[in-house]
TIVO-111474 format. One line per 4 residues: number of its first residue (from 1); their letters; for each residue x, y, z of N, C-alpha, C, CB. Coordinates in Angstrom, 2 decimals. Last residue first. Glycine has a CB too. Example, Ala and Ser with C-alpha at 12.3 -4.5 7.8 and 13.67 -1.06 7.14 Angstrom:
% residues 2
2 = sa = 12.85 -2.25 7.08 13.67 -1.06 7.14 12.90 0.03 7.87 14.08 -0.60 5.72 | 13.19 -5.69 7.80 12.30 -4.50 7.80 13.20 -3.30 7.80 11.31 -4.47 9.05 .
% end
This chain:
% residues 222
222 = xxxx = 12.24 -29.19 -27.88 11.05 -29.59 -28.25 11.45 -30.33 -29.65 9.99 -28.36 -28.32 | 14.48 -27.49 -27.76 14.75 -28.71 -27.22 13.29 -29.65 -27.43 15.24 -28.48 -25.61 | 13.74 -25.14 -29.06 13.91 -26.31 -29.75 14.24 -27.33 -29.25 14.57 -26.25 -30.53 | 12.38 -24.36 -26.67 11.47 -24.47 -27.77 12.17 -25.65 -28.70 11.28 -22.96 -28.56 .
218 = xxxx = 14.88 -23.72 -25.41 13.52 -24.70 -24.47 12.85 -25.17 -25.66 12.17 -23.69 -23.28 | 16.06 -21.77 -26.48 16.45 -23.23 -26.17 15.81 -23.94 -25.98 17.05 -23.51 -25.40 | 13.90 -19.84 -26.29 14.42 -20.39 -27.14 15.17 -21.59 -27.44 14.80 -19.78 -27.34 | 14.46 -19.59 -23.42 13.23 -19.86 -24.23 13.26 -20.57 -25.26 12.70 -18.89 -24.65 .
214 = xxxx = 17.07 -18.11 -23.23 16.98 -19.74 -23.00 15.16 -19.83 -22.81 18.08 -20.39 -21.23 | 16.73 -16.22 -24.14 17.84 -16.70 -24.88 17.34 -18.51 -24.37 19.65 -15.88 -24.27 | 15.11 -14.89 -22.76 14.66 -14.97 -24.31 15.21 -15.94 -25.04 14.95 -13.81 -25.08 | 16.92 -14.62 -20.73 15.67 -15.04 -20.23 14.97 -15.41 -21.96 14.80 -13.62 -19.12 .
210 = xxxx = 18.94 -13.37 -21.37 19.35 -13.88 -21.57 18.22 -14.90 -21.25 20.40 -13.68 -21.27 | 17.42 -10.02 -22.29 18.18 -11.25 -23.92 18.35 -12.51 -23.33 20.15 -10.85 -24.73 | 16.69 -9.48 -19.94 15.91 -10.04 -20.69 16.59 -10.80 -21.69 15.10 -9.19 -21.14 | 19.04 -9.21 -18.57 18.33 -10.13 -18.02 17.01 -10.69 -19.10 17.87 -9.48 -16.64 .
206 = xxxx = 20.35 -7.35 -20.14 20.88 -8.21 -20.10 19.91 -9.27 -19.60 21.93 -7.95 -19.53 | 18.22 -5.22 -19.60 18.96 -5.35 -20.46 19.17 -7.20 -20.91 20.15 -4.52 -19.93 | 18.86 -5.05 -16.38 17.28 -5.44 -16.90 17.44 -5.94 -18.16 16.17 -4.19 -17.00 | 22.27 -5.74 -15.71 20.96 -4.56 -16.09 19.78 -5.29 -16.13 21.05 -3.73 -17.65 .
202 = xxxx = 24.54 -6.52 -14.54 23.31 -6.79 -14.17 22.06 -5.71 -14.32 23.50 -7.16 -12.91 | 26.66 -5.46 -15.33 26.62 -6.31 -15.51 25.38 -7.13 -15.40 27.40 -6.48 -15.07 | 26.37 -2.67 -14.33 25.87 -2.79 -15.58 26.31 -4.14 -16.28 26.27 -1.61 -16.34 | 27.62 -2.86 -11.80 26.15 -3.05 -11.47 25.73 -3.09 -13.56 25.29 -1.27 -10.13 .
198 = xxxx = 30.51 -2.63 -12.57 30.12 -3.66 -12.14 28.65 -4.09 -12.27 30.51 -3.60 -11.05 | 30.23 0.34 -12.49 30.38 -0.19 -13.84 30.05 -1.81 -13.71 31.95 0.13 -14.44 | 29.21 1.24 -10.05 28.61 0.93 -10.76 29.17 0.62 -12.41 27.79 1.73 -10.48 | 31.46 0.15 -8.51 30.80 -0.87 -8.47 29.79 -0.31 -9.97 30.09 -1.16 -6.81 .
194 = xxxx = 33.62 1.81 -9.94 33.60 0.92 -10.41 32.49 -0.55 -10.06 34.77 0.89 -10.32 | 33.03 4.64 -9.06 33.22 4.04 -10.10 33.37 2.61 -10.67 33.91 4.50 -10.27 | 33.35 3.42 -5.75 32.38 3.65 -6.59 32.16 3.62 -8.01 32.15 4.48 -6.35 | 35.68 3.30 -5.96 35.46 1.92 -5.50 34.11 2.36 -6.50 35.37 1.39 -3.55 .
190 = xxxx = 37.18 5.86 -6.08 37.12 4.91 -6.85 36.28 3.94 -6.91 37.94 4.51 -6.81 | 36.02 6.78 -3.77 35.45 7.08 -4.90 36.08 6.09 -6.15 35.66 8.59 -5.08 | 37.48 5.65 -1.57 36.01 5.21 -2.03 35.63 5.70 -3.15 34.97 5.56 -1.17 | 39.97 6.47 -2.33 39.62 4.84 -3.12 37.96 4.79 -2.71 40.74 3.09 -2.22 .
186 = xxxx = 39.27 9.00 -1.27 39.80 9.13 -2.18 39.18 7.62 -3.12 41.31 9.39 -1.77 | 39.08 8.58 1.48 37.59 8.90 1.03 37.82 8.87 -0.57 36.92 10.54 1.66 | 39.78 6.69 4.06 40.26 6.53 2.45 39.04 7.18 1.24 40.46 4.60 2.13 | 38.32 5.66 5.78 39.34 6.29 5.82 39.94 6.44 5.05 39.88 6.09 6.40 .
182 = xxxx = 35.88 4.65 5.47 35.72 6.08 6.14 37.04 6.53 5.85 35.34 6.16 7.82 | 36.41 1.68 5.03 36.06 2.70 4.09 35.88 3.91 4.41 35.10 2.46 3.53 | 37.09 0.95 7.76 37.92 1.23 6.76 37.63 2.13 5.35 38.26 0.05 6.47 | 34.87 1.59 8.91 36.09 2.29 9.57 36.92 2.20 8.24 36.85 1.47 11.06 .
178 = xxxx = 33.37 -0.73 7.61 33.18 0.60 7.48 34.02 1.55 7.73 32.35 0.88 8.03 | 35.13 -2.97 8.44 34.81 -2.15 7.07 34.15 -1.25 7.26 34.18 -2.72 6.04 | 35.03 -2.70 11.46 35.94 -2.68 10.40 35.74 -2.14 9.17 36.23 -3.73 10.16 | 32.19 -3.22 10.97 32.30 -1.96 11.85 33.04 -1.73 11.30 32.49 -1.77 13.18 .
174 = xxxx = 31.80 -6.12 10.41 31.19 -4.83 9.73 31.54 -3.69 10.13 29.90 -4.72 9.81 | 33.43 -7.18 12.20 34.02 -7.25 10.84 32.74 -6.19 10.24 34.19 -9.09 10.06 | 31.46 -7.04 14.59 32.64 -6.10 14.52 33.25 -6.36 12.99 33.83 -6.45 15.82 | 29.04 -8.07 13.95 29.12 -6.89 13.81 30.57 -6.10 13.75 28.35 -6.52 14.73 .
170 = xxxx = 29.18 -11.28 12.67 29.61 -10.34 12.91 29.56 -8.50 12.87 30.16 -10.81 12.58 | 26.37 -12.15 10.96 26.31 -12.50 11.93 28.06 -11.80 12.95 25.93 -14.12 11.59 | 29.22 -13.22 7.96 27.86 -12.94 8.45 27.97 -12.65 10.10 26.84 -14.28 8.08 | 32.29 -11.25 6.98 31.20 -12.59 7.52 30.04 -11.94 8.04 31.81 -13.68 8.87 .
166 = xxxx = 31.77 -9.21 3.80 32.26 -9.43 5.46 31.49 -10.90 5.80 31.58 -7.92 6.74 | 33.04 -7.45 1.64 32.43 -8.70 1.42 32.92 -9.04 3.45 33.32 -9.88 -0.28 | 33.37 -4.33 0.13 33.95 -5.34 0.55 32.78 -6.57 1.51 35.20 -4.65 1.38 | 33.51 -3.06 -3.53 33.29 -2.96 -1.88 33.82 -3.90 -1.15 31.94 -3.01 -1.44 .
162 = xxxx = 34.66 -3.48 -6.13 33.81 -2.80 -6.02 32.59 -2.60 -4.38 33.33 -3.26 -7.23 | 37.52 -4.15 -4.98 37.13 -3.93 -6.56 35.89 -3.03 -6.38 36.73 -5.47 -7.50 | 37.36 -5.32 -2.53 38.50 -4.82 -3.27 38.16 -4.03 -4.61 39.40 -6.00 -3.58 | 35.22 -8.32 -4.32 36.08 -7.95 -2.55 37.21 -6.67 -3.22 37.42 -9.93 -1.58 .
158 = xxxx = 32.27 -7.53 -5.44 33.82 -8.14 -5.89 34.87 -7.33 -4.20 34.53 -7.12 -8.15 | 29.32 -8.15 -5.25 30.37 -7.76 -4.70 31.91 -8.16 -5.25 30.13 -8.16 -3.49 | 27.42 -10.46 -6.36 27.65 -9.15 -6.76 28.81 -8.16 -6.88 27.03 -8.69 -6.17 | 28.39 -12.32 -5.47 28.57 -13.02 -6.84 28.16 -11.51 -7.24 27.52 -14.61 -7.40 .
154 = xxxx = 28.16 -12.12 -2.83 29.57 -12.38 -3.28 29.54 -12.72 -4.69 30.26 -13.51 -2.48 | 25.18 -12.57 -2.32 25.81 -11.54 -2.35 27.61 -11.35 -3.25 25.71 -11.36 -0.88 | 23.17 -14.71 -2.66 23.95 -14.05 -4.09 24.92 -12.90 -3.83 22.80 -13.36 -5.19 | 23.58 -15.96 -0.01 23.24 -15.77 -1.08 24.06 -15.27 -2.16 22.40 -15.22 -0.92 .
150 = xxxx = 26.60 -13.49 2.19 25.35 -14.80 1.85 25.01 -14.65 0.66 23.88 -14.83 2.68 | 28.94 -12.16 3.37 28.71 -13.39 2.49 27.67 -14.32 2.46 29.60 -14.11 2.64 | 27.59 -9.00 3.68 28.26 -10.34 3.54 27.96 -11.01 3.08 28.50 -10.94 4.20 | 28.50 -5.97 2.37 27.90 -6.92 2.12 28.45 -8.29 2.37 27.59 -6.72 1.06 .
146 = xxxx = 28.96 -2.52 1.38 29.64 -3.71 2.03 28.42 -4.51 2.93 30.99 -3.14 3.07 | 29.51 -1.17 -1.67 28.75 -1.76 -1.07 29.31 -2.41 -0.43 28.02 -2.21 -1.56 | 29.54 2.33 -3.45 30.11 1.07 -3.14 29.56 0.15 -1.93 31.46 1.36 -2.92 | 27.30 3.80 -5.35 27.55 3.75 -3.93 28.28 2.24 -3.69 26.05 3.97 -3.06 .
142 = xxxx = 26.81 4.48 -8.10 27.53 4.67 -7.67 28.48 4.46 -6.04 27.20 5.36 -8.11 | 24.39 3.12 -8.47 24.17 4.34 -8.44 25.80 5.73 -7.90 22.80 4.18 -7.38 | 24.92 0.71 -8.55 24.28 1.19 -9.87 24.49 2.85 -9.87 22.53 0.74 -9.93 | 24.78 0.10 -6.24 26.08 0.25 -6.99 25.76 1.26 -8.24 26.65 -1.29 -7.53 .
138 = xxxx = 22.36 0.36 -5.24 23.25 1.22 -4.37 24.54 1.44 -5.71 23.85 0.24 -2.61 | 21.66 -1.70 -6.51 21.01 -0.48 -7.08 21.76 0.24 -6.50 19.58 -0.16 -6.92 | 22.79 -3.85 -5.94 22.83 -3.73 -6.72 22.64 -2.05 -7.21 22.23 -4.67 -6.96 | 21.07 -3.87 -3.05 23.19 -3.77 -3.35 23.10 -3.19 -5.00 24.43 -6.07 -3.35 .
134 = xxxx = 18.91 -4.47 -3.88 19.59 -3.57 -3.02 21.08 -2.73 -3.04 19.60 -4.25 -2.08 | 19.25 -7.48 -4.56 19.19 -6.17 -5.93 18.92 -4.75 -5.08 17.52 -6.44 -7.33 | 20.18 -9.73 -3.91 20.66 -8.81 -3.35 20.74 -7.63 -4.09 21.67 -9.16 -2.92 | 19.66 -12.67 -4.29 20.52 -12.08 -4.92 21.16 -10.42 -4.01 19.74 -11.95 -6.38 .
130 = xxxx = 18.55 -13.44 -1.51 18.19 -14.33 -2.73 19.71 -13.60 -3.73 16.13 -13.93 -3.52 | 19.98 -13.94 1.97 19.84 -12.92 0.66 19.50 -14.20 -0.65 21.69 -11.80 0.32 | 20.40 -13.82 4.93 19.87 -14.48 4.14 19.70 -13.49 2.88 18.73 -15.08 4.75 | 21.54 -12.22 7.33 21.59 -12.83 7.37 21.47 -14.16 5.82 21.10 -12.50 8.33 .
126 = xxxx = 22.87 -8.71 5.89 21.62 -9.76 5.40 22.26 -10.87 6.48 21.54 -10.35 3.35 | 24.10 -6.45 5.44 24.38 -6.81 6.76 23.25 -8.20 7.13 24.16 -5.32 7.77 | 24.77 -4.42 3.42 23.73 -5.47 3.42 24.65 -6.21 4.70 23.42 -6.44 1.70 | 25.51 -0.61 3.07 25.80 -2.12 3.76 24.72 -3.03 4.01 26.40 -2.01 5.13 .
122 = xxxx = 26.81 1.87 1.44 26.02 1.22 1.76 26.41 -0.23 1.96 25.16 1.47 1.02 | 28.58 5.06 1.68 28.53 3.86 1.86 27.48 2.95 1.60 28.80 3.79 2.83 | 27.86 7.33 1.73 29.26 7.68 1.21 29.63 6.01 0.69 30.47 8.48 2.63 | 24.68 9.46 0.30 25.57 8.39 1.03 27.02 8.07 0.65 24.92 7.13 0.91 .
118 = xxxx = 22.91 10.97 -1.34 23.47 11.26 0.36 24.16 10.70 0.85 22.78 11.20 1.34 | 22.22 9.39 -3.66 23.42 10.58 -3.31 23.54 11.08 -1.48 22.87 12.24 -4.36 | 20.13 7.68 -2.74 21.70 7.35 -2.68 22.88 8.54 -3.17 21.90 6.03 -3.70 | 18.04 9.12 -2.68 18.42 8.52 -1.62 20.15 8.43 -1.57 17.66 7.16 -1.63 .
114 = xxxx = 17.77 10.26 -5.04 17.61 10.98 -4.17 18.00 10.34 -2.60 16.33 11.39 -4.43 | 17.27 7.98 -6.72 18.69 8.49 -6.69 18.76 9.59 -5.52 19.13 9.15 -8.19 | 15.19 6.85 -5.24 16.26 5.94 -5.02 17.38 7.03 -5.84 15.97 4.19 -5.73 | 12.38 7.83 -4.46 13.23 8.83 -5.59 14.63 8.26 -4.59 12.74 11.10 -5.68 .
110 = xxxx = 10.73 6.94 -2.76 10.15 7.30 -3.92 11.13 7.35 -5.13 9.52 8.55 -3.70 | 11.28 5.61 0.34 12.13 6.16 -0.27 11.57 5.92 -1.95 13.56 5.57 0.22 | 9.92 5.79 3.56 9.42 5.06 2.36 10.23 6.07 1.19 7.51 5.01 2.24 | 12.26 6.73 6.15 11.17 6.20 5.65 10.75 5.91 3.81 10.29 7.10 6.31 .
106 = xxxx = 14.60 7.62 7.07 14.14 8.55 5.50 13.05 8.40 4.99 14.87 8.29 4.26 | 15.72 7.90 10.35 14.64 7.27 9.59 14.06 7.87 8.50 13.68 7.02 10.33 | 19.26 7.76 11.46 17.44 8.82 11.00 16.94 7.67 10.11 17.54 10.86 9.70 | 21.20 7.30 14.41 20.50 6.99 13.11 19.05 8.04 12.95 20.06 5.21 13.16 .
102 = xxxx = 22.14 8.82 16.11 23.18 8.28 15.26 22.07 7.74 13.88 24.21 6.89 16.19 | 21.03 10.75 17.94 20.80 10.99 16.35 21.89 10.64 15.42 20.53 12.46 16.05 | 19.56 9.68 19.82 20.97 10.13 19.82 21.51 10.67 18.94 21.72 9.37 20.00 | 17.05 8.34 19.13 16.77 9.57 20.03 18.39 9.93 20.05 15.92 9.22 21.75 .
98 = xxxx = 18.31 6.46 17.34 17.41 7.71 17.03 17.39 8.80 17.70 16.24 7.47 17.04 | 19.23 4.72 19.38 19.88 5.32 18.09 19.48 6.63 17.42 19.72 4.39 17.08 | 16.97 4.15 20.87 18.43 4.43 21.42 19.06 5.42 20.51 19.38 3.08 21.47 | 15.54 2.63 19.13 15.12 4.01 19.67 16.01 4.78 20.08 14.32 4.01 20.64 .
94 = xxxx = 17.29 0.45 18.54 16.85 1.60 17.48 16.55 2.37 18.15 15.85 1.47 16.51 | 17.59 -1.15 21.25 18.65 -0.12 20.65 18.60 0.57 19.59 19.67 -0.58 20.41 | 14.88 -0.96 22.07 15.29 -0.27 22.71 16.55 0.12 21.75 15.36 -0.77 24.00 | 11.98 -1.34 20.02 13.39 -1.84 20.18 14.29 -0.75 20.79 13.98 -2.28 18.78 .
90 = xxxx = 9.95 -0.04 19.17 9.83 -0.48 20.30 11.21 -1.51 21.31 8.59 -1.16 19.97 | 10.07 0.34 16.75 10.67 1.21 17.36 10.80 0.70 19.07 9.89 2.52 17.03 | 8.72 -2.33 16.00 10.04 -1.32 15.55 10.45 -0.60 16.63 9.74 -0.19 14.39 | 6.16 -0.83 16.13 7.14 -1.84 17.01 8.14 -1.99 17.09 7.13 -2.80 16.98 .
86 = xxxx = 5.73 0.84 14.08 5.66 1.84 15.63 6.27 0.16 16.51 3.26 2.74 16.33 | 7.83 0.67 11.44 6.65 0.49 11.88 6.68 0.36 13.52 6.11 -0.68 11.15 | 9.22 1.78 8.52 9.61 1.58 10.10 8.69 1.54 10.81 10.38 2.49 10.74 | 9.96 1.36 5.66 8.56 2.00 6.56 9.53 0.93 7.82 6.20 1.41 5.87 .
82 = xxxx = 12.97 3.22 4.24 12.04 1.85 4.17 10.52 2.04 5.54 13.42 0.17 4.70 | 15.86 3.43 5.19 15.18 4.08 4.24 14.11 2.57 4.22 16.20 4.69 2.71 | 17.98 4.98 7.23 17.32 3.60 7.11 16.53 4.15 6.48 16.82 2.71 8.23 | 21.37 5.87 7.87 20.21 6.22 7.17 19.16 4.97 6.60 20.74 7.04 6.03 .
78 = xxxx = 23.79 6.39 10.16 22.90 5.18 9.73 21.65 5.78 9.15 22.50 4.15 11.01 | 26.87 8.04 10.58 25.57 8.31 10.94 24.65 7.25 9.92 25.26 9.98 10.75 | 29.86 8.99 12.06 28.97 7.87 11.15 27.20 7.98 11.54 29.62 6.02 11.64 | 31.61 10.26 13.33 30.68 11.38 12.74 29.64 10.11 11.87 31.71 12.82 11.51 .
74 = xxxx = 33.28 8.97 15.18 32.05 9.59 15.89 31.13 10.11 14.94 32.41 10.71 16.86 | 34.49 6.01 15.03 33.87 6.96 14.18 33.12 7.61 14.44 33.47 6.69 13.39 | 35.78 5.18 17.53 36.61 5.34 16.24 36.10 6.05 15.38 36.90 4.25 15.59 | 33.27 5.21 18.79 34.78 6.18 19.77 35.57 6.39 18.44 36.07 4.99 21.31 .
70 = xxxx = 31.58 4.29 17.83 31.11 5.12 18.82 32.22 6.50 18.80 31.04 4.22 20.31 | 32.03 1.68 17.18 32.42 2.44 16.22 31.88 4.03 16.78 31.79 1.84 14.78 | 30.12 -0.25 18.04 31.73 -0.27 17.96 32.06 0.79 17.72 32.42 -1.06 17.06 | 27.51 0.92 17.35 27.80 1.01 18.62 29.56 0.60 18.89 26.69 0.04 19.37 .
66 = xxxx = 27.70 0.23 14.67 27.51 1.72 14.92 28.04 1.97 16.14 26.10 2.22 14.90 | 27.23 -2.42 15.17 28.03 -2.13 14.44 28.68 -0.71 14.81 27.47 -2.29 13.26 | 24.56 -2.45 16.18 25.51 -3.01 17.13 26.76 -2.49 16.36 25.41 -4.74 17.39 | 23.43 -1.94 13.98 23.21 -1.27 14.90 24.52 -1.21 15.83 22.06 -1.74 15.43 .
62 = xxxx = 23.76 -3.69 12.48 24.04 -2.68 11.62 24.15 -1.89 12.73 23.10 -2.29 10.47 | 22.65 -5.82 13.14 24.02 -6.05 13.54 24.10 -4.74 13.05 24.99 -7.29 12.98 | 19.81 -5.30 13.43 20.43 -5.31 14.32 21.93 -5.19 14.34 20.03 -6.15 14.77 | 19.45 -5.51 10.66 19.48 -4.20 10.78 20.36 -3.85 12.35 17.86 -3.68 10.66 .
58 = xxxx = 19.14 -7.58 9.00 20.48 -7.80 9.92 20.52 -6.32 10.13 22.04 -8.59 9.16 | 17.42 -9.85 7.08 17.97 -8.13 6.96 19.34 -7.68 7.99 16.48 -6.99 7.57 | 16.54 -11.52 9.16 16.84 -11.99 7.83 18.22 -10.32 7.25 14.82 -12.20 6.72 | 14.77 -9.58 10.76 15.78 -10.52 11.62 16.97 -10.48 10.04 14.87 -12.62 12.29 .
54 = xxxx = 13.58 -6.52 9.76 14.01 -7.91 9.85 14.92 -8.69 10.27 14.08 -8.22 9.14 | 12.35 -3.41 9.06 12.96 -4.00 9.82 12.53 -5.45 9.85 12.91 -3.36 10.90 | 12.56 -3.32 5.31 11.84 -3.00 6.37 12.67 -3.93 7.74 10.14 -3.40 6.00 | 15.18 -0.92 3.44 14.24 -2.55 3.48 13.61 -2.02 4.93 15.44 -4.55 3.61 .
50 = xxxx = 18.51 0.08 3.15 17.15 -0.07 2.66 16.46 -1.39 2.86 17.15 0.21 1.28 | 21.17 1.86 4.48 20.36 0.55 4.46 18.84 0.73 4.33 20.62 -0.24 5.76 | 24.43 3.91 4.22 22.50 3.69 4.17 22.07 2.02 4.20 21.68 4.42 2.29 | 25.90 6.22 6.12 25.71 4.87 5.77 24.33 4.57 5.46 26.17 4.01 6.79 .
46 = xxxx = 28.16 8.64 6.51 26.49 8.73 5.61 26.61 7.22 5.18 26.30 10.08 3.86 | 29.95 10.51 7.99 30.34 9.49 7.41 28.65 9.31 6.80 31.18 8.30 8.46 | 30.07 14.10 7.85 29.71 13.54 8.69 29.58 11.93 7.49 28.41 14.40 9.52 | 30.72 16.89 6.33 32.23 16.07 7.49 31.29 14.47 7.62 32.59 17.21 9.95 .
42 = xxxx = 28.86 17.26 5.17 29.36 16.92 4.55 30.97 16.30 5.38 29.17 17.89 3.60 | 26.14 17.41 7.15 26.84 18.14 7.17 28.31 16.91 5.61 27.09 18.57 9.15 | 22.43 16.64 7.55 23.51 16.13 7.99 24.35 16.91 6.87 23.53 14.49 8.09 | 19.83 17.04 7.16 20.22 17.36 8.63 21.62 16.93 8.42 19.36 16.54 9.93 .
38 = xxxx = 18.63 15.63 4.96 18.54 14.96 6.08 19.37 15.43 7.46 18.87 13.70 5.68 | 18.60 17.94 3.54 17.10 17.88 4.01 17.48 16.41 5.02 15.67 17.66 2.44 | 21.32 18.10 3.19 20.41 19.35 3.92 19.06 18.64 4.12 20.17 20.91 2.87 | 21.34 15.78 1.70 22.01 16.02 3.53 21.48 16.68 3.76 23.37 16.45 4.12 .
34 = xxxx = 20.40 16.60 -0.65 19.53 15.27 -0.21 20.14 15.73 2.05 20.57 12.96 -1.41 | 22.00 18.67 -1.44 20.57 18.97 -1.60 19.77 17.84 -0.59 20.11 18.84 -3.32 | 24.55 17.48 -1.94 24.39 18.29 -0.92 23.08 18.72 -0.27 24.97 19.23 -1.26 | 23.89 15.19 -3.97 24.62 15.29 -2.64 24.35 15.93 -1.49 25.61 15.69 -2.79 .
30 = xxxx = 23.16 17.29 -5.78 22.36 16.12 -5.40 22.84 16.00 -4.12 22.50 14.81 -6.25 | 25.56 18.45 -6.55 24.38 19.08 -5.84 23.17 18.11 -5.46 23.81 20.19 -6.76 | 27.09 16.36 -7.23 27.50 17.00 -6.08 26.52 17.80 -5.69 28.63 17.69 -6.20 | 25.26 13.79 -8.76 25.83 14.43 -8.60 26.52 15.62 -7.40 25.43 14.48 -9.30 .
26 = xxxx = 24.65 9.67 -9.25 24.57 11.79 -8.41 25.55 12.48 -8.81 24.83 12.15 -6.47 | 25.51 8.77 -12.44 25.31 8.94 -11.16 25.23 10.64 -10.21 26.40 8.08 -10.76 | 23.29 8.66 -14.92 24.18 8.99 -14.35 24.32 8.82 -13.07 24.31 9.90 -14.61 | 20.82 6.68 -16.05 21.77 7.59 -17.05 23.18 8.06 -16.25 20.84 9.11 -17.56 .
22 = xxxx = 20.76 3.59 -14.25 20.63 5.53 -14.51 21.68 5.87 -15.23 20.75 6.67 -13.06 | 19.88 0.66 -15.22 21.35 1.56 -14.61 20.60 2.93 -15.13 23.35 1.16 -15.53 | 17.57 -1.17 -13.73 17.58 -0.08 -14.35 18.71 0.19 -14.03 16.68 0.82 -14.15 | 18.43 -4.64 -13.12 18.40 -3.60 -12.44 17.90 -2.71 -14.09 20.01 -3.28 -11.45 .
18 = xxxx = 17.80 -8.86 -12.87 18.04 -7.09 -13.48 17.61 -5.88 -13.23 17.72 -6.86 -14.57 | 18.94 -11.37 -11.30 17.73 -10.38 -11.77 18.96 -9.17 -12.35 16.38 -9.73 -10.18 | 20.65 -13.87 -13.63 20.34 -12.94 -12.38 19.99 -12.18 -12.14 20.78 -12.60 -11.85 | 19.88 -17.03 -13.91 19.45 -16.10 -14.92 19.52 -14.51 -13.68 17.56 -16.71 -15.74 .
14 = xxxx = 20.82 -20.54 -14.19 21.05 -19.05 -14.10 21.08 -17.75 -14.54 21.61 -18.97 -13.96 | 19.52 -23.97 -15.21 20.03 -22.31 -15.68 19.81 -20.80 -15.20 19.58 -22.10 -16.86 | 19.82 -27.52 -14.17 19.85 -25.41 -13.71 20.36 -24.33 -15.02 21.49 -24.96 -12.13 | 20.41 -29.27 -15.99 18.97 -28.97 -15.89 18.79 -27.35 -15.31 18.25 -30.14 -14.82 .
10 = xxxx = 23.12 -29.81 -14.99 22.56 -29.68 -16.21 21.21 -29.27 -16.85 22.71 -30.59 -16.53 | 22.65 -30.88 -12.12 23.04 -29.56 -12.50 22.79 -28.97 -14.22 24.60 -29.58 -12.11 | 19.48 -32.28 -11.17 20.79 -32.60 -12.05 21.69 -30.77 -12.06 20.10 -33.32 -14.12 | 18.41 -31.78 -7.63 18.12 -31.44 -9.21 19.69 -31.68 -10.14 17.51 -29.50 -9.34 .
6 = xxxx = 18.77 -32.48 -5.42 18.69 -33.59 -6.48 18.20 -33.48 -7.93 17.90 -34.52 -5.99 | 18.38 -30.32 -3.64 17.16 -30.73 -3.31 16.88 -31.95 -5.14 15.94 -28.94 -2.94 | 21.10 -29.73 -4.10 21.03 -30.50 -3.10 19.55 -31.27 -2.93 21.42 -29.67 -1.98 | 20.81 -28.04 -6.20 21.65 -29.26 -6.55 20.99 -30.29 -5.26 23.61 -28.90 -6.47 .
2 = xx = 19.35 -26.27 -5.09 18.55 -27.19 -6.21 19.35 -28.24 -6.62 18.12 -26.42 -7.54 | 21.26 -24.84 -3.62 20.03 -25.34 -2.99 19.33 -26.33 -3.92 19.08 -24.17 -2.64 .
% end
């Protein structure tokens, strides 16, 4: 965007936000502790998405997604964590969802490891993304991530490695991946291990030395 709006490239320096990595990831009583209080059973698939409802966000395709995936994945269930506000709801295929109890509402989420041990998955389904420190924290926390290709997303995501990377504005390539990650509960755990070794590429850590680092440059370029 700054090349195009004729900024020299030599002049950009990339600096990509930074996360807290937790001492650990969930654990199995975490796990089990967070489903019981959301009603849900350890057979049952556990997809999360955080943020408030938005076009930009792509909660819709997340929806529509769910709705493929009716007959192939009956036990998938959509955990939206974030304030859901009474218009909102006023959307026939969220209410839809709710009153069917494919999706629950975790509302305003305090305690992000408490969130993401309940989950098997998480999916940025973004039309538009700056970086995508959502994703990030999902990884961080162990939760492999499927995320399309906008913004900074694909510079988080490693396709294969640490989740998988879908077109935008498709619900059925999101459905896919999810189906696919449902079926292989074994490489999801891999996958996990390794987004969050991935997500400690992008600590807070790192973001400060490298924000200090080019200060410093600045100063003696003086």
């Amino acid at each position: 965007i700054l090349e195009d709006a004729g900024i020299p490239p030599a002049m950009i320096n990339v600096i990509h936000d930074g996360i807290e990595i937790p001492d650990r990831p969930p654990d199995a009583a975490s796990r089990t502790e967070t489903r019981v209080k959301w009603n849900l059973g350890e057979s049952e698939f556990v997809i999360g998405l955080l943020g408030g409802i938005s076009t930009e966000k792509g909660q819709d395709l997340a929806l529509k997604a769910l709705e493929i995936l009716a007959d192939r994945l009956p036990d998938a269930k959509l955990v939206l964590g974030g304030n859901i506000l009474a218009e909102d709801l006023a959307n026939r295929r969220l209410a839809s969802a709710v009153a069917d109890g494919k999706v629950l509402l975790a509302g305003y989420q305090e305690n992000l490891l408490e969130f993401f041990a309940g989950l098997d998955v998480y999916i940025m389904p973004s039309r538009s993304e700056g970086l995508g420190s959502a994703a990030l924290l999902a990884m961080a926390h162990g939760v492999p991530v499927i995320a399309t290709r906008v913004g900074g997303l694909p510079e988080i995501v490693e396709k294969g490695k640490s989740g998988w990377l879908v077109a935008p504005e498709s619900p059925q390539a999101l459905a896919d991946a999810i189906a696919e990650a449902a079926s292989d509960r074994a490489r999801l755990k891999q996958l996990g291990s390794a987004s969050r070794l991935r997500a400690t590429e992008f600590s807070a850590d790192i973001l400060v030395e490298q924000t200090e680092a080019l200060y410093r440059r600045m100063i003696n370029l003086k």
